[in-house]
N, CA and C atoms as an extended XYZ file, in Angstrom:
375
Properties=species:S:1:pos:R:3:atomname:S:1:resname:S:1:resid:I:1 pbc="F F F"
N        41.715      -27.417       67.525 N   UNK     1
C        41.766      -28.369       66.425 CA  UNK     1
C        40.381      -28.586       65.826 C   UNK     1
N        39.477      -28.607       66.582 N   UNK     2
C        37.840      -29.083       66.290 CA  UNK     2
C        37.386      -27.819       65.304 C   UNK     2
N        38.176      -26.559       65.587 N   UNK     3
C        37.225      -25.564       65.337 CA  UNK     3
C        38.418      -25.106       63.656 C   UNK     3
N        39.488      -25.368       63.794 N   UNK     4
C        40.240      -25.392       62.323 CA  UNK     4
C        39.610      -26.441       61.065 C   UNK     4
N        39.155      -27.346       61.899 N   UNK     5
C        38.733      -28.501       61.148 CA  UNK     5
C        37.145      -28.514       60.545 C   UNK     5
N        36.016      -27.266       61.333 N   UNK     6
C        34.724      -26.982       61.191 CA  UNK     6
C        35.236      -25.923       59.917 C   UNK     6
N        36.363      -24.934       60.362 N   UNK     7
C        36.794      -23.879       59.237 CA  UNK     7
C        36.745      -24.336       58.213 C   UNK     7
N        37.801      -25.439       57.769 N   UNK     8
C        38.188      -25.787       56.314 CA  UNK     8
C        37.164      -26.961       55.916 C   UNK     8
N        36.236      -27.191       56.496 N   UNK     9
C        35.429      -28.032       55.844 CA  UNK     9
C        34.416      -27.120       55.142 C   UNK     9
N        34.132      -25.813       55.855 N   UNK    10
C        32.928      -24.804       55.849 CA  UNK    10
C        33.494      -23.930       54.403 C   UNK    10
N        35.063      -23.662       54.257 N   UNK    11
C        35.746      -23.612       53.010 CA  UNK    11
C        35.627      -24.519       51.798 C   UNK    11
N        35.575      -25.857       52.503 N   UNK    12
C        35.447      -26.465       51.166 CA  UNK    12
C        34.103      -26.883       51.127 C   UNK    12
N        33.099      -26.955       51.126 N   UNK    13
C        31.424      -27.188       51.000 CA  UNK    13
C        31.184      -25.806       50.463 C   UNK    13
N        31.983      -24.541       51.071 N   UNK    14
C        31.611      -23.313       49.740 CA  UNK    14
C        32.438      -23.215       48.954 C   UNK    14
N        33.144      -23.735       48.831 N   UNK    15
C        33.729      -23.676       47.612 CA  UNK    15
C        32.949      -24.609       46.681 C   UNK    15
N        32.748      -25.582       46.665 N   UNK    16
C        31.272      -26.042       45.946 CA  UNK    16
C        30.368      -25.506       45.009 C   UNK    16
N        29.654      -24.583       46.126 N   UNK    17
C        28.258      -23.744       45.975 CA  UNK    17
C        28.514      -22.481       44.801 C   UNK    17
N        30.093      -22.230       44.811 N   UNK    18
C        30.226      -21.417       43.640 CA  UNK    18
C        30.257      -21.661       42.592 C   UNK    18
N        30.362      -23.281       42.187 N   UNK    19
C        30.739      -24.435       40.997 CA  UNK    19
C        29.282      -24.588       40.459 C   UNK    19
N        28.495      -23.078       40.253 N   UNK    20
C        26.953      -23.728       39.339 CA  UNK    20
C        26.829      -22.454       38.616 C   UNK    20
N        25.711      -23.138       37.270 N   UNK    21
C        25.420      -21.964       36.311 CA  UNK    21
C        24.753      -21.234       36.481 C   UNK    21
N        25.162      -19.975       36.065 N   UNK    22
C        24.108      -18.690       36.315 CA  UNK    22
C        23.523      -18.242       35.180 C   UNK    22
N        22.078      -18.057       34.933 N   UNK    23
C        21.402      -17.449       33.445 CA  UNK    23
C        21.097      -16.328       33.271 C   UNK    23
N        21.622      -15.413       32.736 N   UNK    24
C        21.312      -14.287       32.822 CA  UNK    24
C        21.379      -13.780       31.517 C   UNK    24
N        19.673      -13.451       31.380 N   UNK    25
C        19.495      -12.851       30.124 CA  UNK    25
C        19.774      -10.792       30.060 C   UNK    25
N        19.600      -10.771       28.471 N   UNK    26
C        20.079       -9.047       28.315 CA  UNK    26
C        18.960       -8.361       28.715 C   UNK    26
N        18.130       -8.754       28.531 N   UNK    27
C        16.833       -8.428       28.505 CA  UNK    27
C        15.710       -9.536       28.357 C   UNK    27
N        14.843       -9.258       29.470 N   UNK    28
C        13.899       -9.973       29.537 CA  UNK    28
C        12.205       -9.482       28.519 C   UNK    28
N        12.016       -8.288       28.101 N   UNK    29
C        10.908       -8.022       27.814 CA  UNK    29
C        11.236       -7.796       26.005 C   UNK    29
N        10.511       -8.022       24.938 N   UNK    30
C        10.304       -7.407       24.145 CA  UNK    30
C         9.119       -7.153       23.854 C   UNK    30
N         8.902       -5.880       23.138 N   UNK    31
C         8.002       -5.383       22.952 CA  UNK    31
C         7.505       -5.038       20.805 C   UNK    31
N         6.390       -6.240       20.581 N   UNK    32
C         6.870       -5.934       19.056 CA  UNK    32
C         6.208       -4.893       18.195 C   UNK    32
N         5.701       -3.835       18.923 N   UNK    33
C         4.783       -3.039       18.512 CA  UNK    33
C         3.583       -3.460       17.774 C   UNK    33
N         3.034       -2.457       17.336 N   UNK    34
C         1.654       -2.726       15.975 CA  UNK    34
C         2.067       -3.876       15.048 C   UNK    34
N         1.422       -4.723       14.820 N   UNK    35
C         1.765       -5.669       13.755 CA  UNK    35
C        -0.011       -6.098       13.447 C   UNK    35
N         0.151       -6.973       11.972 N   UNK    36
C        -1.258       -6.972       11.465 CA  UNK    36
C        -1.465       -8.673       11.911 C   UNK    36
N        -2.683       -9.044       12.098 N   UNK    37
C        -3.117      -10.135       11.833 CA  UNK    37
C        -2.670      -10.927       10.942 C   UNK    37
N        -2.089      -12.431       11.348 N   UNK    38
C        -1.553      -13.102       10.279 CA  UNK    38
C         0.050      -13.156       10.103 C   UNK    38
N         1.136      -12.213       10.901 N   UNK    39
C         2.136      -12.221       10.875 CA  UNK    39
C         2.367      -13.153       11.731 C   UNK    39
N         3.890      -13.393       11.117 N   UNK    40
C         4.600      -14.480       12.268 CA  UNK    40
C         5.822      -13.442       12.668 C   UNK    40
N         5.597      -13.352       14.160 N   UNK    41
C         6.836      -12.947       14.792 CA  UNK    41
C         8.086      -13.064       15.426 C   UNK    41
N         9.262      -13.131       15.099 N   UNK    42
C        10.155      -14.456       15.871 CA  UNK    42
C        11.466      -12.695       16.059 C   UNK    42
N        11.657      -13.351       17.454 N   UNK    43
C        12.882      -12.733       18.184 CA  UNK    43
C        13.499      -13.551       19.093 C   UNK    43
N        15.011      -13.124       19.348 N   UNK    44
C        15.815      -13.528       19.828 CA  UNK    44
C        16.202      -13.165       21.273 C   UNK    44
N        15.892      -14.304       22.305 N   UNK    45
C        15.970      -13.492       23.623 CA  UNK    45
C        17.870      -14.129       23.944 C   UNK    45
N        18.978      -13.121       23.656 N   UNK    46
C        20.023      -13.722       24.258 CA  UNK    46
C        20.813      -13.664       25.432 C   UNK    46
N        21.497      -14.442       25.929 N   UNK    47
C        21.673      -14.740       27.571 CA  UNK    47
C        23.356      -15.351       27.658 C   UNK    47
N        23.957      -15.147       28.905 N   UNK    48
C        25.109      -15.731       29.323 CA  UNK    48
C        25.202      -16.770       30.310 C   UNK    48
N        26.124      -17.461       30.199 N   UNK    49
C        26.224      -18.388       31.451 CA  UNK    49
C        27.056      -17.467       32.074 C   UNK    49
N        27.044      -16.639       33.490 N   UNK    50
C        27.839      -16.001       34.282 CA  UNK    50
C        28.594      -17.075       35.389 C   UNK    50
N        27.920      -18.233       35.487 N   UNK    51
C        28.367      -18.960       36.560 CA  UNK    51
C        29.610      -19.724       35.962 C   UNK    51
N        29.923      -21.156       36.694 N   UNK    52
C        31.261      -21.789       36.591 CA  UNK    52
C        30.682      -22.974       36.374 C   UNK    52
N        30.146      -23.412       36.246 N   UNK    53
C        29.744      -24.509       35.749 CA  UNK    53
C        28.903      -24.555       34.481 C   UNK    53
N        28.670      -25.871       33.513 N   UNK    54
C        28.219      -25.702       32.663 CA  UNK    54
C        26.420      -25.515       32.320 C   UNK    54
N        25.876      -24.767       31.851 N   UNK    55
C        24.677      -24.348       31.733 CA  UNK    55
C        23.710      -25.283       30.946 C   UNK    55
N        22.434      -25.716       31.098 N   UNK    56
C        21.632      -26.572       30.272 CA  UNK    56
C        20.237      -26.283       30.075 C   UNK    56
N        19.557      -25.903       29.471 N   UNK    57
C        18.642      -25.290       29.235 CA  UNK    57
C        17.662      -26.716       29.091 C   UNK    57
N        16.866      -26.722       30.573 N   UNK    58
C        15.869      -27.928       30.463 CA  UNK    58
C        14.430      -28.010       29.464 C   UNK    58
N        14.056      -26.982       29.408 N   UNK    59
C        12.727      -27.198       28.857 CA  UNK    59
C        12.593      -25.121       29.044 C   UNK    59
N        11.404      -25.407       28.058 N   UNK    60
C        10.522      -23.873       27.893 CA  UNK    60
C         9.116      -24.537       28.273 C   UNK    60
N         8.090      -23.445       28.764 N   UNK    61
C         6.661      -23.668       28.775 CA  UNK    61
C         5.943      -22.586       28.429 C   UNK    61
N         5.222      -22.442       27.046 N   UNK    62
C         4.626      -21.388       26.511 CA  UNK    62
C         3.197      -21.328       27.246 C   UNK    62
N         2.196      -20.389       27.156 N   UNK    63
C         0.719      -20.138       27.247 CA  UNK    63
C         0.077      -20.970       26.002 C   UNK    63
N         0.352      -20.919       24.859 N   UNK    64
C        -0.407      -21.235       23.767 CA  UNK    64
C        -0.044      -22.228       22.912 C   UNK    64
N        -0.294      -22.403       22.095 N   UNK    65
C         0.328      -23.508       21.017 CA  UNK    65
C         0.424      -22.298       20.191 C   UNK    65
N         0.346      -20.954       19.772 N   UNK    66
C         0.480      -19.665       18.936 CA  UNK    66
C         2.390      -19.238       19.007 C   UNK    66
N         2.378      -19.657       19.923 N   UNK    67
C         4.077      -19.619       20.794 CA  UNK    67
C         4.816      -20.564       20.121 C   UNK    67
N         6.052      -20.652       19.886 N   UNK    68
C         7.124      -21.530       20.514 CA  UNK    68
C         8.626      -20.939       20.308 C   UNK    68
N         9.047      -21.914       21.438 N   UNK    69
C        10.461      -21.419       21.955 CA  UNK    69
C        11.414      -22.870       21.848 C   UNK    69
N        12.489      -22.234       20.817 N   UNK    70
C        13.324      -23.255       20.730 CA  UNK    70
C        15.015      -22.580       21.722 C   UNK    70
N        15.737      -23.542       21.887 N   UNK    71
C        16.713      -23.374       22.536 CA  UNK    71
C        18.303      -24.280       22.594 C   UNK    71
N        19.160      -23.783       22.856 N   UNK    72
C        20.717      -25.044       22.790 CA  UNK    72
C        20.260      -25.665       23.360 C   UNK    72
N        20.199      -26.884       22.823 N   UNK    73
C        20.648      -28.292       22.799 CA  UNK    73
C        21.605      -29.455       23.373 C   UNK    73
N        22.736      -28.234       23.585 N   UNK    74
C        23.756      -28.815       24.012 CA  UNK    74
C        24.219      -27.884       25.453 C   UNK    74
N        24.887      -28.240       26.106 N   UNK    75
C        25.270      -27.016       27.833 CA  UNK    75
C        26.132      -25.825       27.128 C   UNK    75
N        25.924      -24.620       27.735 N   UNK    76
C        26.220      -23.692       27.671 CA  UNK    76
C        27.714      -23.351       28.541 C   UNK    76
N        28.888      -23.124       28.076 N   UNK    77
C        30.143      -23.277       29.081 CA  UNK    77
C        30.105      -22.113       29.830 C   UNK    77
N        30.833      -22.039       30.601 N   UNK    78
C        30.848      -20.624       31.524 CA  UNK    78
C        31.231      -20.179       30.974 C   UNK    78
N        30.424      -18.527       31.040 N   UNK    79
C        30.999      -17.599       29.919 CA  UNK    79
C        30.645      -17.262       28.741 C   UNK    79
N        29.940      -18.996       28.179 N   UNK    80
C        29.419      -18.874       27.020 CA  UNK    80
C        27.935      -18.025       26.580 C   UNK    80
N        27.788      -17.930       25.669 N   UNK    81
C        26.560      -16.916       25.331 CA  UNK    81
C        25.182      -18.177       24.300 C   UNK    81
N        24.273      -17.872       24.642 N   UNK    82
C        22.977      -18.472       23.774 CA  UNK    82
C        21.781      -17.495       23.326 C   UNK    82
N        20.562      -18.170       22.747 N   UNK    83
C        19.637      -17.826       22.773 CA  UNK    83
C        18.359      -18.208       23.065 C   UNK    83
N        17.646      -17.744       23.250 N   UNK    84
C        16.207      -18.195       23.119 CA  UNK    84
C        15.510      -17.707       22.008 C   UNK    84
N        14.981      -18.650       21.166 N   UNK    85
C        14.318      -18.208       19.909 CA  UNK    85
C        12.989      -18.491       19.866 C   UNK    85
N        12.017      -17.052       20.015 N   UNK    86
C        10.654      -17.235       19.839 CA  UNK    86
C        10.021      -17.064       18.351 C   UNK    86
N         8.986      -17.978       18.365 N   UNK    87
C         8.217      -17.458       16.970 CA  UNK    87
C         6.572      -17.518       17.871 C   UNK    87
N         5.888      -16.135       17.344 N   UNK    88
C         4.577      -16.340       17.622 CA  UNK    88
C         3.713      -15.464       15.984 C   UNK    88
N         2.764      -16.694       16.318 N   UNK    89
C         2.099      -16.761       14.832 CA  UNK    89
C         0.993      -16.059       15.568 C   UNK    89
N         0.206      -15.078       15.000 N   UNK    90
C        -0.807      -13.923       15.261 CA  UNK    90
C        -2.073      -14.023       14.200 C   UNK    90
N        -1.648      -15.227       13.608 N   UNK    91
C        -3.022      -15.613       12.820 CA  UNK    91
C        -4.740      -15.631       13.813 C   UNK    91
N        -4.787      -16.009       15.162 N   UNK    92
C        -6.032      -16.113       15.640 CA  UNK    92
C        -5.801      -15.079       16.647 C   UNK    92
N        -4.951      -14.595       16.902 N   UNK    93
C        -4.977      -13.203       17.822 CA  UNK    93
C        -5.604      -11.928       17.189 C   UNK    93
N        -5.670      -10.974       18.619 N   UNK    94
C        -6.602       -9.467       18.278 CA  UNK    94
C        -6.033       -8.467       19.448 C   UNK    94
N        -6.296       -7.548       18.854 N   UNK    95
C        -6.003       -6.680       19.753 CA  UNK    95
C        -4.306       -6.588       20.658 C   UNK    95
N        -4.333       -6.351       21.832 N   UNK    96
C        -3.333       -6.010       22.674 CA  UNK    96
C        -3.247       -8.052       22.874 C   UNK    96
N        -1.756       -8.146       22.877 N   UNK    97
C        -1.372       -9.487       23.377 CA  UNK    97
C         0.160       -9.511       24.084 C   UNK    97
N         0.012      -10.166       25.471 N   UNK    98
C         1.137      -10.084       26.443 CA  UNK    98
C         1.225      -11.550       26.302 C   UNK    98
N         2.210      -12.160       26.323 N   UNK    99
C         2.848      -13.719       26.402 CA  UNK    99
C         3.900      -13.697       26.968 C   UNK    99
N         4.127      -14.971       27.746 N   UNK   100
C         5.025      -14.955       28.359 CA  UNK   100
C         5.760      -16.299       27.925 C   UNK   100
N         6.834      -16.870       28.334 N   UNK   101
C         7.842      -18.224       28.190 CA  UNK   101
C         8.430      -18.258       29.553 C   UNK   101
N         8.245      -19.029       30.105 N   UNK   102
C         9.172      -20.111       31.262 CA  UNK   102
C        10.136      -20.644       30.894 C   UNK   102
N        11.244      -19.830       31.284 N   UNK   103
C        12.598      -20.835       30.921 CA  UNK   103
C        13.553      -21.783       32.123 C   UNK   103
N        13.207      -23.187       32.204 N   UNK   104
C        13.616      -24.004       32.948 CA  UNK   104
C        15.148      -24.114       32.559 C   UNK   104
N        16.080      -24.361       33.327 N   UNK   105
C        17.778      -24.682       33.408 CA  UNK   105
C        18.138      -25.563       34.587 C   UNK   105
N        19.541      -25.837       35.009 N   UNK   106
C        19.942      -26.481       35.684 CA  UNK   106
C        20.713      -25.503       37.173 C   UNK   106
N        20.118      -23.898       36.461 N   UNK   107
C        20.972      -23.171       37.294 CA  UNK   107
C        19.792      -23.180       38.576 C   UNK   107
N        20.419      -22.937       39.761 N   UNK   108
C        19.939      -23.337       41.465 CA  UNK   108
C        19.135      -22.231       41.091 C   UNK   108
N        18.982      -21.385       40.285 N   UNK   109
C        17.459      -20.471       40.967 CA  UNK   109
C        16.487      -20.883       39.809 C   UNK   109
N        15.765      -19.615       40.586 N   UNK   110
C        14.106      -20.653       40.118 CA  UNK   110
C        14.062      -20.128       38.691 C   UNK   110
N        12.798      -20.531       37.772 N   UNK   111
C        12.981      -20.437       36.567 CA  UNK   111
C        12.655      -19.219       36.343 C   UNK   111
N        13.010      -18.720       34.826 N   UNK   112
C        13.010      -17.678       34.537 CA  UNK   112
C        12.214      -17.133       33.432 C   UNK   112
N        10.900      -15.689       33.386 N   UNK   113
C         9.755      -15.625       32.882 CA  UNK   113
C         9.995      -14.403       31.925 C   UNK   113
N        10.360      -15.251       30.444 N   UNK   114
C        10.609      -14.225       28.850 CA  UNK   114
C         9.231      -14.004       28.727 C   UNK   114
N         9.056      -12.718       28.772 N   UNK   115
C         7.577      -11.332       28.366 CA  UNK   115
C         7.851      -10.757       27.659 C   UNK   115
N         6.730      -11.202       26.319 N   UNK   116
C         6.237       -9.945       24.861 CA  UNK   116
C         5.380       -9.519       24.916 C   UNK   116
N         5.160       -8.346       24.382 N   UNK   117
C         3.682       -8.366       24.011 CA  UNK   117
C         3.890       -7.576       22.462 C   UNK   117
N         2.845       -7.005       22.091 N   UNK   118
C         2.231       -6.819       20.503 CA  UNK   118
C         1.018       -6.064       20.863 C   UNK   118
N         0.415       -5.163       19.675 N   UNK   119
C        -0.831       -4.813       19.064 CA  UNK   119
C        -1.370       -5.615       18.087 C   UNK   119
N        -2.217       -6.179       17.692 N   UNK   120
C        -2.352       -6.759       16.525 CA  UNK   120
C        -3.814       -6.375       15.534 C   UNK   120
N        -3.696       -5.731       14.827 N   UNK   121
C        -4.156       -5.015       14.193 CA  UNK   121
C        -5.104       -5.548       12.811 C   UNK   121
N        -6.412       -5.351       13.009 N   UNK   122
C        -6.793       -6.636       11.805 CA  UNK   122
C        -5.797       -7.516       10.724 C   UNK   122
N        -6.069       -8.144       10.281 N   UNK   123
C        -5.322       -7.995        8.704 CA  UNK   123
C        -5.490       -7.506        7.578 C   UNK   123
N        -4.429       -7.381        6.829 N   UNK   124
C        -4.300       -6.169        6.227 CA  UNK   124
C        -5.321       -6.972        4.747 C   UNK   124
N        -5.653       -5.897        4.151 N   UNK   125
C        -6.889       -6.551        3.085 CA  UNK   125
C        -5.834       -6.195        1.533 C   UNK   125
C-alpha cells in the first residue's frame, strides 16, 4: 500500500513538471553581412512555445544602447509562434561587430543568448 501510494504521487508531481513553456527559437545566429556606416539594421529572431503551458517573455538585455529588442507583450500559448525584433543602429560602429541579446522567459531553463554580427564598412560618401 505505502509503495502504490509513493507510485501515484511520483505520477502526479510529474505530471506537473510537464505543465511548463518551452522557447525554442529557429535560429539563434544572424549574420548581416557588409553593411555601411550609418545603417539601421532590424531582423526578426522567430520562436515557438513547444511546451504546455503558457509562454512569457520577461525582459531582453542588450550590450549597448546601439541595440534594441522588442518582444510579445502578452504569453505565448502552447504551440503558439512569436518574435524577437532587433534593430541595431551602426551609426558609431566600425569594422567587424558581434552582439548579442539575452532573452529572459518564464520557461524553467536558463536564459537564452540571440548572436549577430555585421561588417561595417565606412559610410558611404
Amino acid at each position: 500500500m505505502k509503495n502504490t501510494s509513493l507510485y501515484i504521487l511520483c505520477l502526479f508531481l510529474c505530471s506537473f513538471q510537464e505543465l511548463v513553456p518551452i522557447l525554442k527559437f529557429e535560429s539563434q545566429k544572424h549574420n548581416f553581412g557588409f553593411v555601411h556606416q550609418g545603417e539601421i539594421l532590424e531582423f526578426d529572431y522567430p520562436f515557438v512555445n513547444t511546451g504546455k503551458a503558457p509562454l512569457l517573455i520577461t525582459g531582453t538585455k542588450t550590450e549597448c544602447s546601439c541595440t534594441t529588442a522588442t518582444y510579445p507583450p502578452i504569453p505565448v500559448l502552447p504551440g503558439g509562434t512569436g518574435k524577437i525584433h532587433l534593430r541595431f543602429d551602426t551609426k558609431s560602429a566600425i569594422d567587424r561587430q558581434e552582439r548579442t541579446v539575452i532573452v529572459s522567459s518564464n520557461a524553467p531553463a536558463p536564459p537564452q543568448t540571440l548572436v549577430f554580427k555585421c561588417i561595417v564598412l565606412k559610410k558611404k560618401k
